[in-house]
N, C-alpha and C positions, 0 to 999 in steps of 0.2 A: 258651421257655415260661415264664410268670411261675407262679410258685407260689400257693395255696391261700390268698386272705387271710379266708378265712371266719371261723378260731378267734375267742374269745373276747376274743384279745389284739388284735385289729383293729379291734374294735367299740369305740365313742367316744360320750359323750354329746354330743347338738347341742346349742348352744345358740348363742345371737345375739354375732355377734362385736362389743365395742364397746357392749356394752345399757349405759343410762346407770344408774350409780347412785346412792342416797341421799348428798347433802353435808350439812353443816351450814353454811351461809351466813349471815353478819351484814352486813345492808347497808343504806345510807344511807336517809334516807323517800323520797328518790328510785326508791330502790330497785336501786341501782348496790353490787355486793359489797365490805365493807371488809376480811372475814376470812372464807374457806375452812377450813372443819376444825380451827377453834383458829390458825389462821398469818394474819397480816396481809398485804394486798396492796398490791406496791410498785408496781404500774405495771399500767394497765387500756391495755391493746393495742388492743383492738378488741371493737365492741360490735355487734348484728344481731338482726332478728328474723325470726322464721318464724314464718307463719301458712298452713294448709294443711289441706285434707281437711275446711275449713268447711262443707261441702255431704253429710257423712257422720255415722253417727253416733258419732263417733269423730276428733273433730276435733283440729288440733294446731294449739298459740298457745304459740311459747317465745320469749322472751328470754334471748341467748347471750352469752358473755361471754370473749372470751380475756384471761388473768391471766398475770402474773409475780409470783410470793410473797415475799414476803421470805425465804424461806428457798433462793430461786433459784430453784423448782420452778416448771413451766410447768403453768396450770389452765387447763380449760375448763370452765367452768357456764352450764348456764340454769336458768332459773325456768319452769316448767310452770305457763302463768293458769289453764286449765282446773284444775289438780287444788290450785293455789296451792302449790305443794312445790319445794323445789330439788334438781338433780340434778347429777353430774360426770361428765363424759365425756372418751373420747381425743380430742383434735384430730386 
């Protein structure tokens, strides 16, 4: 018989696993990242875009970015065209 998970203690707020957040990104007039959050980047892995949901109102145009920072750390960023902002995300 499994036990009673109703209480109060079982209850968890949803939210979106993975939602991208606000970065601060410095990046070339190209528009390729040179610094993440204050941290320089030592090595651009891989670069992609997604374009999607053109046909809604609520359309998505990112350019993605996988990073290796100088301080070791693995980044993922894109740049949001539509809203012009950049975000980070987990790979």
């Amino acid at each position: 018989m499994v036990a009673d998970s109703g209480g109060s203690g079982a209850v968890r707020a949803a939210g979106r696993v993975n939602a991208p957040r606000p970065a601060l990104v410095e990046a070339s007039p190209v528009g390729v990242p040179r610094r993440v959050n204050r941290i320089g980047v030592a090595c651009l892995r891989e670069e992609w875009r997604v374009v999607d949901r053109w046909w809604t109102e609520a359309p998505v145009d990112r350019r993605y970015f996988d990073l290796v920072l100088e301080s070791g750390e693995h980044a993922c960023v894109f740049r949001d065209e539509e809203a012009g902002c950049w975000f980070s995300q987990r790979a």
